[in-house]
N, C-alpha and C positions, 0 to 999 in steps of 0.2 A: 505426367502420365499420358497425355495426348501425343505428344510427339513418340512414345513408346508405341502406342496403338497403332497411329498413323506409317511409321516406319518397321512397323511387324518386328520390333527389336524384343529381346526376352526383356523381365524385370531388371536383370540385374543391371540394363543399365540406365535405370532409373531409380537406382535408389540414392545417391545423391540429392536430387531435386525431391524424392519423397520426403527424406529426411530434414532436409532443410522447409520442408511446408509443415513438419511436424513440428518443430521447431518453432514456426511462427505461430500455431496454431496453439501451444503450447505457453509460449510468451504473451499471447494475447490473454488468454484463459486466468494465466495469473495475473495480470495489471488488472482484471475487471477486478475480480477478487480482493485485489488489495485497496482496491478504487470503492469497493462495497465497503471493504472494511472499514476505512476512512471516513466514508459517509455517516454508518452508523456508529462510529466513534467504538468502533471496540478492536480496536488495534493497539494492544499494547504498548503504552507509551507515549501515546497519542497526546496526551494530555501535557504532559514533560515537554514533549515537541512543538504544542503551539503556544506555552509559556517562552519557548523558546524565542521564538517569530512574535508574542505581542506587542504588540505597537503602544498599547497602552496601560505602560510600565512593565512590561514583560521582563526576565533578568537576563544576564550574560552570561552565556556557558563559559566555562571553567572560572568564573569569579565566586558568585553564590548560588551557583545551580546544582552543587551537590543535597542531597537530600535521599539519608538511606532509607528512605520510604516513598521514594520515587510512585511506585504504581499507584501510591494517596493522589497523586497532581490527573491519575485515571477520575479519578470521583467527580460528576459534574457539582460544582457550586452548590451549596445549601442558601436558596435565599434567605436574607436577613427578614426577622418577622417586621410585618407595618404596624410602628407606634400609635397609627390612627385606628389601629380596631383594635 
């Protein structure tokens, strides 16, 4: 929009370059979003996904990772109760 001002041009020809800054401002707006989401683990599936990626015995998709209760793998772990108390 500076170069608009600067050369006394009307909007119309800057709405390319408007658009494309909405565009990023837009795309920005949703990766925090989803970046929040992630964090506090309430992203659908979330759960399913880093079964997916665990390193410490995690399964293989399309072998035994079906499971039509999928959004169960949402639920964080129930610690197991301590034998000692």
């Amino acid at each position: 929009m500076v170069f608009q001002e600067e050369l006394g041009l009307p909007r119309v020809f800057a709405l390319e370059s408007d658009y494309g800054e909405a565009l990023l401002r837009a795309e920005r707006s949703y990766v925090a979003d989803l970046a929040a989401e992630i964090r506090k683990g309430t992203l659908e599936g979330i759960g399913m996904w880093r079964r997916f990626y665990d390193a410490d015995g995690g399964f293989t998709p399309g072998e035994d990772s079906y499971d039509p209760e999928w959004r169960l793998l949402d639920d964080p772990p129930t610690p197991e109760p301590d034998p000692d108390r």
